[in-house]
N, C-alpha and C positions, 0 to 999 in steps of 0.2 A: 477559826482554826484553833483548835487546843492544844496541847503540852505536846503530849503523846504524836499526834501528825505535825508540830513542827522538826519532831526531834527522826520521825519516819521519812521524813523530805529531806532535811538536812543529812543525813546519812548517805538517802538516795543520791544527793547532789554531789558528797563529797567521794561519791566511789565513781560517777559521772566523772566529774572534773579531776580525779586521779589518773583514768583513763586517758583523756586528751591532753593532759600534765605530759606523760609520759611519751607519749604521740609528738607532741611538740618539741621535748629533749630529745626526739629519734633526729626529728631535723634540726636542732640547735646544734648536734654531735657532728653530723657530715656541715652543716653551713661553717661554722667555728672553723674549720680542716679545709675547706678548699674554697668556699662563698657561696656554694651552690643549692638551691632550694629543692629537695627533692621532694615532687609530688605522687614520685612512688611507695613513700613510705607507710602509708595506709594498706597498700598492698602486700607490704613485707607482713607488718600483721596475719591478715587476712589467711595469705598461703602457709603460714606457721601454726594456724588452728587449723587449716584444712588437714595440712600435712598428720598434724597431730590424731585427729579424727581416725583416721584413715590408719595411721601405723596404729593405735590404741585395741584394732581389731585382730592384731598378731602378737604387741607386747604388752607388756603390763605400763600403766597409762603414764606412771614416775620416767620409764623409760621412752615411750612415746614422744614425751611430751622434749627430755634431752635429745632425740632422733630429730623433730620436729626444728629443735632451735638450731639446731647443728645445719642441717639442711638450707635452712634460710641466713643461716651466716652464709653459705658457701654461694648461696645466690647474690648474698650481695657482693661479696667478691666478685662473681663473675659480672655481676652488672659492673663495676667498674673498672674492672681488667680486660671484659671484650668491648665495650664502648665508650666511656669516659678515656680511657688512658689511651687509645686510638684518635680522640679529634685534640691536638694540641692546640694550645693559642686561640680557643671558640672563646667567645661572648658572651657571659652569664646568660644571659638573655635568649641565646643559641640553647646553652647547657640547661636551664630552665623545661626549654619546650620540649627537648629531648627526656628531661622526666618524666612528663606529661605524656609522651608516646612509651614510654616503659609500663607507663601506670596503666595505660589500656592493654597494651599486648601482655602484661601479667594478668591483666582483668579476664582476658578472651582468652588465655590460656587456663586458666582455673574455671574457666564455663567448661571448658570440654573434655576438663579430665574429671571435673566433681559434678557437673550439669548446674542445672537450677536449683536444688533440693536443699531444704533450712537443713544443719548440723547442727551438734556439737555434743561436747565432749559430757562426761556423765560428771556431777557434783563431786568436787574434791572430798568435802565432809558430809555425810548424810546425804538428803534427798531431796529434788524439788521443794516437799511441803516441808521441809526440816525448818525451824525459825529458831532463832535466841531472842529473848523477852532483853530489852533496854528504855527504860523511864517510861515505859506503858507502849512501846514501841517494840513492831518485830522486825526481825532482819533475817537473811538469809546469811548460815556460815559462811559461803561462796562469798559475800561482800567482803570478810574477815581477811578470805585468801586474795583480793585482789586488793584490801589497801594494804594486808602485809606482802606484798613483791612489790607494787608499785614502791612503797617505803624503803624497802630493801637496794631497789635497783636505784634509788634517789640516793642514798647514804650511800651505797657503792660508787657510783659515778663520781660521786663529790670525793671520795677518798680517791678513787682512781685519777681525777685528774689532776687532785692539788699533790699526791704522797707520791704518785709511782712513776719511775722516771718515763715510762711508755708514756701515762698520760700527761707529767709535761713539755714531753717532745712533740706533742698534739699539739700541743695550748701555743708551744714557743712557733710550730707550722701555719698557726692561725694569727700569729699577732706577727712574724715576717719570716718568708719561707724562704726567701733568698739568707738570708740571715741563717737560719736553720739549717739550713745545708751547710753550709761554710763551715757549723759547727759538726757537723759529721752526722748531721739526722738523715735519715734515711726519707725523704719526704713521701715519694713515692709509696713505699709500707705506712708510713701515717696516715694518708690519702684512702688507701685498700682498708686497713684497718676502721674509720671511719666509720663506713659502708658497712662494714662486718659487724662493727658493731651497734650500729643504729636498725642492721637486717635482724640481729640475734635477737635483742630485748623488743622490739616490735611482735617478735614471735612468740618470744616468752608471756608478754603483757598479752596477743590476740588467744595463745592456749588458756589462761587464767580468767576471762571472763568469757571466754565461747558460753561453757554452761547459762548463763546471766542472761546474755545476748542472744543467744544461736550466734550461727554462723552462716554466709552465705557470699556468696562469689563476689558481688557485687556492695560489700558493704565498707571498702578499703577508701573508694573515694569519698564519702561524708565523712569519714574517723579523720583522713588527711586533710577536710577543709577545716574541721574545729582544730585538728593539733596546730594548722597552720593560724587560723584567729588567734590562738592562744599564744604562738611564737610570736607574733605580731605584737600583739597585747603584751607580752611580757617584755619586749624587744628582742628581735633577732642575735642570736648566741647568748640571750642571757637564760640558763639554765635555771637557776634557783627562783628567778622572776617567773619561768613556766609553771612553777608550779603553784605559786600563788593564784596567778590569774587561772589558770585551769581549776583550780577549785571555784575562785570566782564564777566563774564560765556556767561548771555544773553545779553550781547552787541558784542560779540567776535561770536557767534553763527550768530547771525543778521546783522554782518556787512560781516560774511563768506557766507550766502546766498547771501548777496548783488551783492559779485563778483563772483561766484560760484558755480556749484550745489549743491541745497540741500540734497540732499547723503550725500553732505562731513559736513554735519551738526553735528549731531551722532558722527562723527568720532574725531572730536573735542573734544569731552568729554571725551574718552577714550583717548584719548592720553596724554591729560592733565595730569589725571588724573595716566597713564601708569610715566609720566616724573616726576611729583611730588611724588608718591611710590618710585619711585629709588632714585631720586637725594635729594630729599626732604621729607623723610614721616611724619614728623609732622608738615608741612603746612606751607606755604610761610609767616604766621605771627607767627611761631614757639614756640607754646603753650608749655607751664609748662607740664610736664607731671604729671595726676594726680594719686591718686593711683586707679589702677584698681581691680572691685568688682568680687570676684570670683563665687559668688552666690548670689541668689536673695533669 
């Protein structure tokens, strides 16, 4: 392997592992806020590129693409205003399985409003064949635009929850919520908020590599099991560890095609994923545990 294809792989890896980076901050954002794992979250993705798609053929695609993430905040909302904040006092482990069935009925819902049929959205800059030359290496612009949002929505988040009192009214909801309240937090709006904002940036990150990817009905639940290795692997709520390990993840994936079939892509994740649960369950940068929220 020479210069020029280790620098075309490693590229490839690290807009891979941006991808699932972000994927995995969608659930570190709701787990942090209430304890609970949502395996919907590859979904939220998914219907924010459809959504995208499909307005792109009335507005101009800048607008679309705000239509799109607005829409999918408002469903995370309601995913947790008509049914999280409806079963008081459940059981993580209740609340778990409950995402698990959100994550299909959003699945069988986007079969039969989009069908089966690959999407997506057209090249932010230039075209398909469009490349930029880098150390003997091409790349597509579209990589450019997805590690700068991914970038963007990481340095926001991080300013959002250390600088702005919203998001340390999160953070103080996530380390004791009884406590929180007493202080006049509003827990319940932290809680919605969450949700809102792990639906919005799912949708923002699923419109930004549609073009890359396609899109298609069915592709919410592999994006949720890597973001979920990756939360694993970096420790559950630890944010900035997501992102390390998610580049991890997709360099380790891309340098496994390189020699390899890609079968054994997939199998990668799980296994990780299998070694760090046994050997490891609170994540190779071994996060505090914090106290977890029984109910929403």
């Amino acid at each position: 392997m020479n210069f020029p294809q280790i620098v075309q792989y490693g590229l490839a890896g690290i807009t891979v592992g941006s991808i699932y980076a972000i994927v995995a901050i969608g659930f570190n954002i709701i787990y942090n806020t209430t304890g609970i794992i949502n395996f919907a979250q590859g979904e939220f993705l998914i219907f924010g590129a459809m959504t995208a798609i499909s307005l792109s053929k009335i507005f101009p695609m800048p607008a679309a693409i705000l239509l799109a993430v607005a829409a999918t905040t408002a469903l995370g909302w309601l995913v947790e205003r008509l049914v999280f904040r409806r079963i008081p006092n459940a059981s993580i482990l209740r609340l778990v399985v409950i995402t698990i069935g959100i994550s299909i009925l959003l699945r069988e819902a986007m079969l039969h409003i989009w069908d089966e049929q690959v999407r997506s959205l057209p090249y932010f800059t230039g075209t398909s064949v469009s490349t930029i030359s880098l150390f003997g290496a091409h790349i597509s612009p579209q990589v450019l635009w997805v590690l700068g949002v991914c970038g963007v929505i990481v340095a926001g988040l991080t300013f959002f929850f250390r600088f702005t009192r919203i998001g340390r009214a999160m953070r103080a909801c996530a380390d004791d919520r009884m406590a929180a309240r007493l202080c006049g937090i509003n827990d319940r709006w932290m809680v919605s908020l969450s949700f809102m904002l792990s639906a919005g940036i799912g949708a923002l990150v699923g419109c930004v590599i549609s073009p890359l990817t396609q899109t298609q009905y069915d592709m919410g639940a592999p994006l949720a099991i890597k973001g979920f290795t990756v939360a694993i692997l970096g420790g559950l709520g630890n944010s900035a560890a997501a992102v390390a390990t998610g580049l991890f993840l997709g360099l380790l994936e891309v340098f496994m095609v390189s020699q390899f079939d890609a079968a054994y892509k997939d199998a990668v994740s799980i296994v990780i994923l299998l070694i760090i649960l046994v050997f490891r369950p609170s994540g190779i940068f071994g996060r505090s545990q914090i106290s977890s929220l029984r109910a929403v």
